[in-house]
PDB file of N, H, CA, C and O in Angstrom:
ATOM      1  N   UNK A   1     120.898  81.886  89.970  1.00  0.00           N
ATOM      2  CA  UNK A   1     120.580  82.757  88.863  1.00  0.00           C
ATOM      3  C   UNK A   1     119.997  84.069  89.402  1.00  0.00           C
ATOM      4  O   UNK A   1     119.053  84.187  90.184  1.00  0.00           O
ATOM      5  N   UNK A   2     120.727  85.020  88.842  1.00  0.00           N
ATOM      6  H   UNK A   2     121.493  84.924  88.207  1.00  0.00           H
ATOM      7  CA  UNK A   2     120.318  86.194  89.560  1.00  0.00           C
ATOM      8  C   UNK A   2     118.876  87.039  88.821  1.00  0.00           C
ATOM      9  O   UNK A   2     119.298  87.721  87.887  1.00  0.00           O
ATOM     10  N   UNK A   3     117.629  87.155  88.942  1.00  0.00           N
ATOM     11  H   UNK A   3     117.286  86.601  89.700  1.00  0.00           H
ATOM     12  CA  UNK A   3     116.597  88.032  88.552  1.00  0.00           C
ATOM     13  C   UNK A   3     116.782  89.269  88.043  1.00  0.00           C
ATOM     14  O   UNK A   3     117.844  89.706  88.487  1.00  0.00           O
ATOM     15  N   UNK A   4     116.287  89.992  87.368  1.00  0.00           N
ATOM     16  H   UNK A   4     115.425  89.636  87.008  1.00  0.00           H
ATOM     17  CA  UNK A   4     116.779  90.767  86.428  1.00  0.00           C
ATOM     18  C   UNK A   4     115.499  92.209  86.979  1.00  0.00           C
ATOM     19  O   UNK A   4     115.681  93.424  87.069  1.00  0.00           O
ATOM     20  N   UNK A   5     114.412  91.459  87.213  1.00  0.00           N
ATOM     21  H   UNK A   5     114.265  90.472  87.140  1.00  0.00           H
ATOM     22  CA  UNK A   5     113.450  92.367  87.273  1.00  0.00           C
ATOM     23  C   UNK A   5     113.127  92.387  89.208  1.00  0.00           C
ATOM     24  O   UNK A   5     111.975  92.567  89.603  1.00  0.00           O
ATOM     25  N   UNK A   6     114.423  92.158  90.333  1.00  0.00           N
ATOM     26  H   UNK A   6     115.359  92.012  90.012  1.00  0.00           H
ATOM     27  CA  UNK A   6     114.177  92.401  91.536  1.00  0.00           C
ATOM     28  C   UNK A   6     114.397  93.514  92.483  1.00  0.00           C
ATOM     29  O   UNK A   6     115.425  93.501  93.160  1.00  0.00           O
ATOM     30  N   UNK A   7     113.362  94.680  92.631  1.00  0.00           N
ATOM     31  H   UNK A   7     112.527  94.691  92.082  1.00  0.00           H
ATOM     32  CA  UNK A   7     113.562  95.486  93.587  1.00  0.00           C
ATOM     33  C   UNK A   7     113.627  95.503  94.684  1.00  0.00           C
ATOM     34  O   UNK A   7     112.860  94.705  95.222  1.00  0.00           O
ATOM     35  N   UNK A   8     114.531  96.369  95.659  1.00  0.00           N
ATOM     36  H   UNK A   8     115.154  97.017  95.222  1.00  0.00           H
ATOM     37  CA  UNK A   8     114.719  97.130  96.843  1.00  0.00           C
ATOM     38  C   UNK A   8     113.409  96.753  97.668  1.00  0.00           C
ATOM     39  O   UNK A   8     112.327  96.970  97.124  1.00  0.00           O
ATOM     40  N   UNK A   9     113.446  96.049  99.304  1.00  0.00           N
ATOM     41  H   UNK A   9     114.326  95.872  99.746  1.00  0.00           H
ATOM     42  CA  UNK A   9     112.236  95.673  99.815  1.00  0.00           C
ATOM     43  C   UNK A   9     111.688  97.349 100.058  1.00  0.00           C
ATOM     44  O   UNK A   9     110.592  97.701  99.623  1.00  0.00           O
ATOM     45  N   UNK A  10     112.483  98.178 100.706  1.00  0.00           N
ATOM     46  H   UNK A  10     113.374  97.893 101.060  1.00  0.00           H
ATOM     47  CA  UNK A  10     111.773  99.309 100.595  1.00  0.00           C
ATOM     48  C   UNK A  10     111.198  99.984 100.045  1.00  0.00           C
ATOM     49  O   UNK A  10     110.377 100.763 100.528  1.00  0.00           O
ATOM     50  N   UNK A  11     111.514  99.847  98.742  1.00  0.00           N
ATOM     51  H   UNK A  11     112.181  99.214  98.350  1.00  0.00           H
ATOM     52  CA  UNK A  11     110.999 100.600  97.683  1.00  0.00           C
ATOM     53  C   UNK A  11     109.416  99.693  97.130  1.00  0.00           C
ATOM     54  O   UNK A  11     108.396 100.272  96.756  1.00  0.00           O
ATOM     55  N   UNK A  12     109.546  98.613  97.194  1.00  0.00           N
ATOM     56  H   UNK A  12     110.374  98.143  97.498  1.00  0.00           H
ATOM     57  CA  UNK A  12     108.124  97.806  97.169  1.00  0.00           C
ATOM     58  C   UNK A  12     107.034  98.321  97.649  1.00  0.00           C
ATOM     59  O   UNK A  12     106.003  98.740  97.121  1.00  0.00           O
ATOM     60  N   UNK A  13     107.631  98.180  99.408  1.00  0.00           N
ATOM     61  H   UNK A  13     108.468  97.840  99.837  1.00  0.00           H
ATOM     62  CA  UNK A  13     106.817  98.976 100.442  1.00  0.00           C
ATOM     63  C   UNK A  13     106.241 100.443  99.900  1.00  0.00           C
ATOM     64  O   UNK A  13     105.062 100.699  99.657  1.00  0.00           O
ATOM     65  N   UNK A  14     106.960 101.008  99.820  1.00  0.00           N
ATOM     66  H   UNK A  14     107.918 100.800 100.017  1.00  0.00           H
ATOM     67  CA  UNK A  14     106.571 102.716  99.691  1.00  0.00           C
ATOM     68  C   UNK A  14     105.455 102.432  98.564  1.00  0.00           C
ATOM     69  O   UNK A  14     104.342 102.959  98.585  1.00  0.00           O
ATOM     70  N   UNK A  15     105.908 101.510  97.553  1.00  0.00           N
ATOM     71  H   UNK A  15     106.812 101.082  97.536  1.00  0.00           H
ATOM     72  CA  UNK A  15     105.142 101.242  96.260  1.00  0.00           C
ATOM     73  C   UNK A  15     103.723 100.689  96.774  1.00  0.00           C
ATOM     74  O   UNK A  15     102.755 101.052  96.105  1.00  0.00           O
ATOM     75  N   UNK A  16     103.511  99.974  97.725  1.00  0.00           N
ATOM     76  H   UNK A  16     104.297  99.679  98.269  1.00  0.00           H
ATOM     77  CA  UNK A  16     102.385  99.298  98.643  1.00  0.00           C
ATOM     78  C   UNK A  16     101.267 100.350  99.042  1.00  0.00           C
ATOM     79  O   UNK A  16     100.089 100.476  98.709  1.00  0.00           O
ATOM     80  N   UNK A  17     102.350 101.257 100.134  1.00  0.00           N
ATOM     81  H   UNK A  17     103.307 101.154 100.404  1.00  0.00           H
ATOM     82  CA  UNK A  17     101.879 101.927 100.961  1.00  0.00           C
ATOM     83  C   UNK A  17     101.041 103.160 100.071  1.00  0.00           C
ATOM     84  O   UNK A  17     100.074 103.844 100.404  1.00  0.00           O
ATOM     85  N   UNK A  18     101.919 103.132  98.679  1.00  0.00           N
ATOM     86  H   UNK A  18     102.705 102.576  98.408  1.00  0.00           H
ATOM     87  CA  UNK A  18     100.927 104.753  97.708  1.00  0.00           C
ATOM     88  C   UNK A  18     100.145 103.976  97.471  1.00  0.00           C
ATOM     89  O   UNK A  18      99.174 104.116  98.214  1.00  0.00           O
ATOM     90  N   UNK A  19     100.036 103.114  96.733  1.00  0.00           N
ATOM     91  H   UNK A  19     100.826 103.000  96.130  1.00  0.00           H
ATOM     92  CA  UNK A  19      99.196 102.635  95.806  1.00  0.00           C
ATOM     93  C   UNK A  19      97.939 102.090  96.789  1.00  0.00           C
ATOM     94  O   UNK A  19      96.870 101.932  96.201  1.00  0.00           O
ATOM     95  N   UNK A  20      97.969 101.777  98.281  1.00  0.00           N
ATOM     96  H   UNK A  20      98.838 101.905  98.758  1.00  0.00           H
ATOM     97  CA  UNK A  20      97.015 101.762  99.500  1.00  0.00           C
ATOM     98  C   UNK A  20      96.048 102.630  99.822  1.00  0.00           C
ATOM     99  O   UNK A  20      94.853 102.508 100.091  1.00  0.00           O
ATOM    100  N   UNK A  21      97.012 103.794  99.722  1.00  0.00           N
ATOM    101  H   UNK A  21      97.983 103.893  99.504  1.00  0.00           H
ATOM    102  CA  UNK A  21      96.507 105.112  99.891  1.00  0.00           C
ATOM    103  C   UNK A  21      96.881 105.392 101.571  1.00  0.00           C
ATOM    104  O   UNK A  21      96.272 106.230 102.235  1.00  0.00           O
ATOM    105  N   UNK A  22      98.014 104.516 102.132  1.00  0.00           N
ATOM    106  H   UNK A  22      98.508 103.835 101.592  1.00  0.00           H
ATOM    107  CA  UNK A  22      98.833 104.742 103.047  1.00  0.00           C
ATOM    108  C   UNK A  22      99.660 105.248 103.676  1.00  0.00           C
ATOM    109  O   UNK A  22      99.866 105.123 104.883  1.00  0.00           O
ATOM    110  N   UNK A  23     100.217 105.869 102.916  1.00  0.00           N
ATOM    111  H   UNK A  23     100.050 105.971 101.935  1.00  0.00           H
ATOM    112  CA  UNK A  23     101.120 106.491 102.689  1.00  0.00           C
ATOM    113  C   UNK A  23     101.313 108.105 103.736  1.00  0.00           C
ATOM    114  O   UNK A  23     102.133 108.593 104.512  1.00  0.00           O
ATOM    115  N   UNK A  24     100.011 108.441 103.145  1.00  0.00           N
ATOM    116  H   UNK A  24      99.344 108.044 102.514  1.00  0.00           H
ATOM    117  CA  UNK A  24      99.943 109.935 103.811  1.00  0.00           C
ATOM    118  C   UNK A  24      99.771 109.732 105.521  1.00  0.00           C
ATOM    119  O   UNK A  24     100.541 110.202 106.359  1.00  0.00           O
ATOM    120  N   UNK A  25      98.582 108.924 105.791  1.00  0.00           N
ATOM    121  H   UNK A  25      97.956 108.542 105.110  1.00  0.00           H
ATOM    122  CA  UNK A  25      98.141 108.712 106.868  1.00  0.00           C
ATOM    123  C   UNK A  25      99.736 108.050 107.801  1.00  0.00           C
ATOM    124  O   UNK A  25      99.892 108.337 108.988  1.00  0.00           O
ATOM    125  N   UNK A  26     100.498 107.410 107.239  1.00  0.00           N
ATOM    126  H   UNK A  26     100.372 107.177 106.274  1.00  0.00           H
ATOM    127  CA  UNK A  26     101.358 106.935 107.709  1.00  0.00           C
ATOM    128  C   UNK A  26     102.605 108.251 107.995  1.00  0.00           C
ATOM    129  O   UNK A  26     103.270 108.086 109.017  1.00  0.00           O
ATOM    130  N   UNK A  27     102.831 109.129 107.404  1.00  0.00           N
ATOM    131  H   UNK A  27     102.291 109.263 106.574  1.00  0.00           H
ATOM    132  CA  UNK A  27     103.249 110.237 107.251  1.00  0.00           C
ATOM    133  C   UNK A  27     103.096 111.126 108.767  1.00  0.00           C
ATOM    134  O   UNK A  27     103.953 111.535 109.551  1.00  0.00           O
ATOM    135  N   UNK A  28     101.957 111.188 108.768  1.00  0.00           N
ATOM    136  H   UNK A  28     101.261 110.856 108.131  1.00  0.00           H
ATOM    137  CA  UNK A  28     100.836 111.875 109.494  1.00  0.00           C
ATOM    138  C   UNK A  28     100.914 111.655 110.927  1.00  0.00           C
ATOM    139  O   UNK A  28     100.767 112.556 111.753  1.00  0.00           O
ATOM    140  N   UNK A  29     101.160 110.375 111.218  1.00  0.00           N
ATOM    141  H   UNK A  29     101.279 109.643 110.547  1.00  0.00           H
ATOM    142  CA  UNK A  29     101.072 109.515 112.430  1.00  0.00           C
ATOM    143  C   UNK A  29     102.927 109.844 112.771  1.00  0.00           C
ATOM    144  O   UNK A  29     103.169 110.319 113.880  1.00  0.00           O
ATOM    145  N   UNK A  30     103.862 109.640 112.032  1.00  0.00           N
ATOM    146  H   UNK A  30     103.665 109.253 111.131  1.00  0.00           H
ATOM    147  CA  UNK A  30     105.187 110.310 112.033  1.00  0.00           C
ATOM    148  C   UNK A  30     105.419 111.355 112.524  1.00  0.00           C
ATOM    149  O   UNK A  30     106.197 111.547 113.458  1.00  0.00           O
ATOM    150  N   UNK A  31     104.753 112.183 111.940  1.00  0.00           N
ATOM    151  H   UNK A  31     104.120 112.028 111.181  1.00  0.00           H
ATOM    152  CA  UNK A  31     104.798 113.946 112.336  1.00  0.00           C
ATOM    153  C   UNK A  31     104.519 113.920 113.574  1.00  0.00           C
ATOM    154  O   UNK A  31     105.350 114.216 114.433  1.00  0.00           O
ATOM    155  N   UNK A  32     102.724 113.389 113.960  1.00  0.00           N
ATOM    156  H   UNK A  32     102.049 113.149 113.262  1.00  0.00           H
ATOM    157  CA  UNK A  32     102.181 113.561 115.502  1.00  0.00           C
ATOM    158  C   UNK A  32     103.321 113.167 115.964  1.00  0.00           C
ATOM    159  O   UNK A  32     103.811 114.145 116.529  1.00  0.00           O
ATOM    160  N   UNK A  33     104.087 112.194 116.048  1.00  0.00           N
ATOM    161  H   UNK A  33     103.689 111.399 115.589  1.00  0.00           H
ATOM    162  CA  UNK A  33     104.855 111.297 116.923  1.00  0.00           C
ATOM    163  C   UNK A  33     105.804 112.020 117.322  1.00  0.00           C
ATOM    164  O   UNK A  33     106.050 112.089 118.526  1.00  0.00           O
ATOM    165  N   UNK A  34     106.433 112.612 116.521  1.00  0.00           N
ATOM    166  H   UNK A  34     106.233 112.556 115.543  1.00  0.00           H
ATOM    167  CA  UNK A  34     108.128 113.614 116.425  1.00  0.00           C
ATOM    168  C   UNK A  34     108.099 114.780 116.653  1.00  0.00           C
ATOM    169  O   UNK A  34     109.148 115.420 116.714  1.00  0.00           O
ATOM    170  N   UNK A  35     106.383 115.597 116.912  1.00  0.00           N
ATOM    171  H   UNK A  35     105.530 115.077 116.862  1.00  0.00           H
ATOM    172  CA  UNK A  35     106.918 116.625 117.183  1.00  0.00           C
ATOM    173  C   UNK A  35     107.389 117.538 118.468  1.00  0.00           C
ATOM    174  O   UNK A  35     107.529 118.724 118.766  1.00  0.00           O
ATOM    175  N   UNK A  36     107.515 116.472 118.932  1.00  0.00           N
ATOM    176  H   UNK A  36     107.401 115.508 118.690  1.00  0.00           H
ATOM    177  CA  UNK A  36     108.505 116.956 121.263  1.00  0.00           C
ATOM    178  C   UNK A  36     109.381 116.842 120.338  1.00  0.00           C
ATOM    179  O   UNK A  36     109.716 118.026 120.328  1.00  0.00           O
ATOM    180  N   UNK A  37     110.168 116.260 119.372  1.00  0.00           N
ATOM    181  H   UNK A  37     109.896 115.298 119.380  1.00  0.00           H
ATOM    182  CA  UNK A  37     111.620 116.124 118.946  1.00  0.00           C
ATOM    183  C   UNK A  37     112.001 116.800 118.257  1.00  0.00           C
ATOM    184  O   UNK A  37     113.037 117.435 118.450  1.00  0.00           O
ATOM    185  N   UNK A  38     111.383 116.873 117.368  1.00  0.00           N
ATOM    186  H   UNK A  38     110.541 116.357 117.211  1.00  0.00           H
ATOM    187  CA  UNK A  38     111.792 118.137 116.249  1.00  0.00           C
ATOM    188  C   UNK A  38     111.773 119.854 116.890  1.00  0.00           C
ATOM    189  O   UNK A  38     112.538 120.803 116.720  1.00  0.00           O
ATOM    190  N   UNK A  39     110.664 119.696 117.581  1.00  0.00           N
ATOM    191  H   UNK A  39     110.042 118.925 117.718  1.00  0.00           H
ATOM    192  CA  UNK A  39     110.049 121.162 118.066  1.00  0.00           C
ATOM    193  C   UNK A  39     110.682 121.601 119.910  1.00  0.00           C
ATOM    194  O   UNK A  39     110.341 122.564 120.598  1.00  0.00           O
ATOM    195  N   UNK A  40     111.502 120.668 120.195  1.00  0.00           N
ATOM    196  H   UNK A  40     111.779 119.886 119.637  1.00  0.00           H
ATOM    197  CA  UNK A  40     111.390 120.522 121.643  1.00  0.00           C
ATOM    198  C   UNK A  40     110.824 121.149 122.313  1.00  0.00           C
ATOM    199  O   UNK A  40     110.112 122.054 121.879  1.00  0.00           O
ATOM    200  N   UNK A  41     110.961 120.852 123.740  1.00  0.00           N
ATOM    201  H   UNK A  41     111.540 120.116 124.092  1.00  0.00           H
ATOM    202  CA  UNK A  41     110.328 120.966 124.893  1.00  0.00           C
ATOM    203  C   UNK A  41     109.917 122.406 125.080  1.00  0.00           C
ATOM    204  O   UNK A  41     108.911 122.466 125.786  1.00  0.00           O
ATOM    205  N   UNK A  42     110.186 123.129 124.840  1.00  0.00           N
ATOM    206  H   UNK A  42     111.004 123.080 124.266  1.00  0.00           H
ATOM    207  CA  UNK A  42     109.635 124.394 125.002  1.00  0.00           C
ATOM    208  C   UNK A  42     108.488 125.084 123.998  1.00  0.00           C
ATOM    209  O   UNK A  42     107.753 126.041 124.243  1.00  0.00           O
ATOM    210  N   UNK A  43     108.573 124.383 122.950  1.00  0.00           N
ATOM    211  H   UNK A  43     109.170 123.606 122.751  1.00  0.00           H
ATOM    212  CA  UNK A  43     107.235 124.577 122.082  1.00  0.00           C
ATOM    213  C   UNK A  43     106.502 123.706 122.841  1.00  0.00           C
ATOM    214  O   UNK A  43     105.813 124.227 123.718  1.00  0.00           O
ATOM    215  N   UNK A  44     106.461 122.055 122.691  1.00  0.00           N
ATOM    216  H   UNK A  44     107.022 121.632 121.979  1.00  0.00           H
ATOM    217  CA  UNK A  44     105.568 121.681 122.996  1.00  0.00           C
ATOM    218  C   UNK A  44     104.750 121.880 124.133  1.00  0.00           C
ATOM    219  O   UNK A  44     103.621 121.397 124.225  1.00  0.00           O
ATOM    220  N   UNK A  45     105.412 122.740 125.204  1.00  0.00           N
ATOM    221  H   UNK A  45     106.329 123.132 125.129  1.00  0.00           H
ATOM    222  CA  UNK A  45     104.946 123.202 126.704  1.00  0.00           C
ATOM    223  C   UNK A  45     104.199 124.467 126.177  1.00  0.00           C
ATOM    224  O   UNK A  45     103.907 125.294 127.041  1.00  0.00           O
ATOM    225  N   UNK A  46     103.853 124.735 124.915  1.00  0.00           N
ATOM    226  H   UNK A  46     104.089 124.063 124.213  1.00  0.00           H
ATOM    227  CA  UNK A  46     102.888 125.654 124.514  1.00  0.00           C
ATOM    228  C   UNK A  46     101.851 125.482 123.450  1.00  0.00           C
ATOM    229  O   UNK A  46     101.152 126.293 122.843  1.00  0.00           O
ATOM    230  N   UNK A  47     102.005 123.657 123.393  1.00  0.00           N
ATOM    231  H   UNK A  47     102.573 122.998 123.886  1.00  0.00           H
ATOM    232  CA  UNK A  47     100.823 123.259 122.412  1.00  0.00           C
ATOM    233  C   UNK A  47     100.456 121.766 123.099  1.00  0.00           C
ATOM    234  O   UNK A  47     101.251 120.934 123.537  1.00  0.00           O
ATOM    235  N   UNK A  48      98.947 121.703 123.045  1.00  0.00           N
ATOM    236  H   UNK A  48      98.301 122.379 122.690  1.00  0.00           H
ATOM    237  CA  UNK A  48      98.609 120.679 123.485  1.00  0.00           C
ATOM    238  C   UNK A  48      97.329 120.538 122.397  1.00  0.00           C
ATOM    239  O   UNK A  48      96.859 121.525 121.832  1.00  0.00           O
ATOM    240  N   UNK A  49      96.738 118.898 122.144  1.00  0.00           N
ATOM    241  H   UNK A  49      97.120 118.096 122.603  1.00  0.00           H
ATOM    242  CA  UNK A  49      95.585 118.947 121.316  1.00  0.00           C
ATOM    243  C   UNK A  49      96.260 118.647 120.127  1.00  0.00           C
ATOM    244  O   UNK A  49      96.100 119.507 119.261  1.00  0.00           O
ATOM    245  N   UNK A  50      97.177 117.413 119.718  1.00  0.00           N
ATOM    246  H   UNK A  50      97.307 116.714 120.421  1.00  0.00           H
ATOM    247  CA  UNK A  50      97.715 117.846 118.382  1.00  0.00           C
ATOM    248  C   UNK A  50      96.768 116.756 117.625  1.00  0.00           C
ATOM    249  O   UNK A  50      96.402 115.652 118.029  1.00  0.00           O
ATOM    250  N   UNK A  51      96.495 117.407 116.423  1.00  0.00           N
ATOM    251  H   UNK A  51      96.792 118.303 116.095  1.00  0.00           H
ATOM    252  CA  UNK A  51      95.536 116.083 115.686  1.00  0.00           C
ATOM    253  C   UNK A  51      95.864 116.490 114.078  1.00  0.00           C
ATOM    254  O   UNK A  51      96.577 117.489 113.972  1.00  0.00           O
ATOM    255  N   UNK A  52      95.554 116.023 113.146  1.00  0.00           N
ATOM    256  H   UNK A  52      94.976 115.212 113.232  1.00  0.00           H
ATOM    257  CA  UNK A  52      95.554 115.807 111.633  1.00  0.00           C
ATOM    258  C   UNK A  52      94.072 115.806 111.077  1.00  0.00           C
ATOM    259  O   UNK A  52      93.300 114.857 111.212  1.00  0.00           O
ATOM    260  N   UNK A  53      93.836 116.748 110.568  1.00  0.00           N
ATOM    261  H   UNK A  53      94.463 117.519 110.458  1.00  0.00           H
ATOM    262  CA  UNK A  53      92.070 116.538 110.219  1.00  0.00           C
ATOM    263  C   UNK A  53      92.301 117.474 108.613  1.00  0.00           C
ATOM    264  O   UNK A  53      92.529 118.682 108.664  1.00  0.00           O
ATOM    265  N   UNK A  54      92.209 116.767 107.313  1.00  0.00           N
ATOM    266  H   UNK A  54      92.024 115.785 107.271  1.00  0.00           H
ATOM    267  CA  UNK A  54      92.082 116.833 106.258  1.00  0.00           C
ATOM    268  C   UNK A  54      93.611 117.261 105.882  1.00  0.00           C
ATOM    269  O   UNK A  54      93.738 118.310 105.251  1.00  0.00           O
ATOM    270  N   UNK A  55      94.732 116.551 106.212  1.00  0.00           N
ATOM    271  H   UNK A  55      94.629 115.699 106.724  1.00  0.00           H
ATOM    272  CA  UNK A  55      96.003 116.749 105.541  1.00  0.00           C
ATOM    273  C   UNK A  55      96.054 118.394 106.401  1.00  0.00           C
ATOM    274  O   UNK A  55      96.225 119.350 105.644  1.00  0.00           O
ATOM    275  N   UNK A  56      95.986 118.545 107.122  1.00  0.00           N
ATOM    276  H   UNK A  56      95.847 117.769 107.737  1.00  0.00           H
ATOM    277  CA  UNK A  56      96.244 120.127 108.100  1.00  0.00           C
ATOM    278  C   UNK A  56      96.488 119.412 109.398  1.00  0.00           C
ATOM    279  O   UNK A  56      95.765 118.476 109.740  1.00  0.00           O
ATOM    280  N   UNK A  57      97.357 119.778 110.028  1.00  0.00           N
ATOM    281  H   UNK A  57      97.944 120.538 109.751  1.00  0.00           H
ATOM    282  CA  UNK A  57      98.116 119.906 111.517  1.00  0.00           C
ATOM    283  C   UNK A  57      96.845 120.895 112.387  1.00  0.00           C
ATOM    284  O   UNK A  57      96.719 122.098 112.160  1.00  0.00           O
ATOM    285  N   UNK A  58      96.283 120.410 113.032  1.00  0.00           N
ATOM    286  H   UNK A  58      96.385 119.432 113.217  1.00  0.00           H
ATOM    287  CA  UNK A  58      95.686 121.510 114.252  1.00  0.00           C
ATOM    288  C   UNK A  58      95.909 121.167 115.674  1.00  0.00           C
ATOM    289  O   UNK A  58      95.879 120.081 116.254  1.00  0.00           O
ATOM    290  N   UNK A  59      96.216 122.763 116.220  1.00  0.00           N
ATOM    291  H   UNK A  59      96.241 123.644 115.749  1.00  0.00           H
ATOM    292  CA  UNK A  59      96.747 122.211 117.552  1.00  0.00           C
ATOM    293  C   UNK A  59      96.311 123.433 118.369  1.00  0.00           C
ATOM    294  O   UNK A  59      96.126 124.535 117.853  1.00  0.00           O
ATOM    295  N   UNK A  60      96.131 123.124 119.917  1.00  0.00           N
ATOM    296  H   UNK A  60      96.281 122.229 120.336  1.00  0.00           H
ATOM    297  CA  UNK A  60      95.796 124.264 120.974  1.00  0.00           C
ATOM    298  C   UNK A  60      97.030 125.013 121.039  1.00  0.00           C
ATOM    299  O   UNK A  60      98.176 124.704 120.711  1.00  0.00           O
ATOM    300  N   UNK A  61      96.430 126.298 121.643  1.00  0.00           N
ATOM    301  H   UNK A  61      95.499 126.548 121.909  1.00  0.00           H
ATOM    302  CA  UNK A  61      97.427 126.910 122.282  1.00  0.00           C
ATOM    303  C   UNK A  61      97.120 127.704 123.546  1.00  0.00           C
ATOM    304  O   UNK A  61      96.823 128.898 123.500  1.00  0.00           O
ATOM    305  N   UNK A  62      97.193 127.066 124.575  1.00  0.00           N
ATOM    306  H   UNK A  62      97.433 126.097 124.612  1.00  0.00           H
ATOM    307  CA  UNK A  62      96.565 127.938 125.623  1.00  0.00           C
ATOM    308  C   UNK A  62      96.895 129.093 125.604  1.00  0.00           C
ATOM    309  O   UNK A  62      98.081 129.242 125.307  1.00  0.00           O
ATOM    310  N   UNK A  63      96.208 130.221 125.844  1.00  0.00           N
ATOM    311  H   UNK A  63      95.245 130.100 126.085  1.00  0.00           H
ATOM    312  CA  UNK A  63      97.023 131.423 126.012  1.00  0.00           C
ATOM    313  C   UNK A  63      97.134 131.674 127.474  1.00  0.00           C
ATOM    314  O   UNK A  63      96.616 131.211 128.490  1.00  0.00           O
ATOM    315  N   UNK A  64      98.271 132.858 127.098  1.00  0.00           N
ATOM    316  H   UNK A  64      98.692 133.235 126.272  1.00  0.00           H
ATOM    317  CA  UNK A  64      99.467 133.206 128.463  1.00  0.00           C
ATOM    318  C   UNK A  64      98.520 133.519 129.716  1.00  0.00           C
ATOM    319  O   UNK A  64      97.446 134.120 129.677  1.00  0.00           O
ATOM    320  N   UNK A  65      99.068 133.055 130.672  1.00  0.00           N
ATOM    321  H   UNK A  65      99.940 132.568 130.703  1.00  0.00           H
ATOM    322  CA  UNK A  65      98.164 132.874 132.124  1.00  0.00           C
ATOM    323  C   UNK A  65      97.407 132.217 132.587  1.00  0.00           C
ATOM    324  O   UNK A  65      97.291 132.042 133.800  1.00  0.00           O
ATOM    325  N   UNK A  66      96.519 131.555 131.459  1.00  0.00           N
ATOM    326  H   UNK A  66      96.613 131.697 130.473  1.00  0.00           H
ATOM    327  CA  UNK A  66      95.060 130.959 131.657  1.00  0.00           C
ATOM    328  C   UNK A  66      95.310 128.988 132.063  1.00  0.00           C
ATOM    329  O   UNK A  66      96.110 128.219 131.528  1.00  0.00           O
ATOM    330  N   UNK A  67      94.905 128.870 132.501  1.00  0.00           N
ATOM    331  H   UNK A  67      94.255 129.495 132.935  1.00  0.00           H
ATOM    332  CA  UNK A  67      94.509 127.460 133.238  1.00  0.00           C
ATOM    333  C   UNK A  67      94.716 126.984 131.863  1.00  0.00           C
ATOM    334  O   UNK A  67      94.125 127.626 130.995  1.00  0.00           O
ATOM    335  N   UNK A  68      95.500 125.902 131.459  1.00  0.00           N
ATOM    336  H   UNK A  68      95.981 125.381 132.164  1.00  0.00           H
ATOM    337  CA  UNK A  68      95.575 125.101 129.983  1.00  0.00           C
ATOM    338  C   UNK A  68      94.635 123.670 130.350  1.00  0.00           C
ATOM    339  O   UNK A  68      94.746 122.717 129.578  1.00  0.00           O
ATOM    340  N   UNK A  69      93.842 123.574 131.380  1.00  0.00           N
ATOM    341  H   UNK A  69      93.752 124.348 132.006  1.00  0.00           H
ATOM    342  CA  UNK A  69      93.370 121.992 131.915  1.00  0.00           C
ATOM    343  C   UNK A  69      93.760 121.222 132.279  1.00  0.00           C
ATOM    344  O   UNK A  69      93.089 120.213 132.494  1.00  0.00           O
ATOM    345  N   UNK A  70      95.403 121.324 132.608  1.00  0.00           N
ATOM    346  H   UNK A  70      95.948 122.144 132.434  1.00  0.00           H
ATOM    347  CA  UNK A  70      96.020 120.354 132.933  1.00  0.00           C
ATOM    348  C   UNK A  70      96.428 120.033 134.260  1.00  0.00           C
ATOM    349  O   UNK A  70      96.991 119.095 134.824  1.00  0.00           O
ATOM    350  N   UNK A  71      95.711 121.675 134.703  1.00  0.00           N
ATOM    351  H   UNK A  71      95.253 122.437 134.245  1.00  0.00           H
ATOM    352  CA  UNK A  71      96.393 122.158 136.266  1.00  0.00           C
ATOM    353  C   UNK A  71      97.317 122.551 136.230  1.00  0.00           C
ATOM    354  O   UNK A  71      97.880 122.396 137.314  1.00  0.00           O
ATOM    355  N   UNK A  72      97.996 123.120 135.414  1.00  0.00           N
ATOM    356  H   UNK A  72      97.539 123.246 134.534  1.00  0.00           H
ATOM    357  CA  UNK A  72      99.218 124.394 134.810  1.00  0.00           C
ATOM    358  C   UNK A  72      98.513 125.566 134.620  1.00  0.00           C
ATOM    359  O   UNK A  72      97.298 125.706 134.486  1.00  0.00           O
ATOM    360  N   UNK A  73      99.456 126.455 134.621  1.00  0.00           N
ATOM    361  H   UNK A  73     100.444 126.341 134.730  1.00  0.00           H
ATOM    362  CA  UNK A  73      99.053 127.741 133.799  1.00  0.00           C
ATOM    363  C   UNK A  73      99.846 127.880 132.404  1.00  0.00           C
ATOM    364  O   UNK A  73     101.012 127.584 132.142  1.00  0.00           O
ATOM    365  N   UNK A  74      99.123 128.270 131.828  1.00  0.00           N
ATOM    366  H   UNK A  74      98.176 128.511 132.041  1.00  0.00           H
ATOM    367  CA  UNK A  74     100.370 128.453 130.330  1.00  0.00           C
ATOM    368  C   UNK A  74     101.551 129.769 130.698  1.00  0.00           C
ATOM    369  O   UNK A  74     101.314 130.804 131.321  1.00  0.00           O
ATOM    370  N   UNK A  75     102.767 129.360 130.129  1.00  0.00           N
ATOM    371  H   UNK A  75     102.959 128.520 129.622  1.00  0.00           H
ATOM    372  CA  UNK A  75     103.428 130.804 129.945  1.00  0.00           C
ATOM    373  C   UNK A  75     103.159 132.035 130.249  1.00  0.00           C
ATOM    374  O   UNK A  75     103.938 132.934 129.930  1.00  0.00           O
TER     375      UNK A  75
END
């Protein structure tokens, strides 16, 4: 007998994850993760320090010449 009232496991989830208040933070942790991929290698060789602090992206940017701490120089 087939259920009448059965949703999509994904769609549960997402339904989980808002109603958690998961959702964003999970979002968040995505972005940090992807952005060498999205942004490649040549941005990210000009940002280091990436963090999430109140739904805002903040990130370093060494500027050009200066020692970035890593024992590089930036650009």
């Amino acid at each position: 007998m087939k259920r009448n009232d059965a949703e999509p496991i994904g769609k549960l989830i997402q339904k989980y994850l808002r109603q958690e208040s998961l959702e964003s933070p999970l979002n968040e942790q995505r972005l940090l993760d992807s952005w060498e991929t999205v942004l490649g290698p040549t941005i990210m060789s000009y940002t280091r320090d990436l963090y999430i602090r109140v739904c805002t992206l903040d990130l370093c940017c060494p500027p050009s010449g200066v020692d970035d701490g890593a024992g590089t120089f930036g650009p």
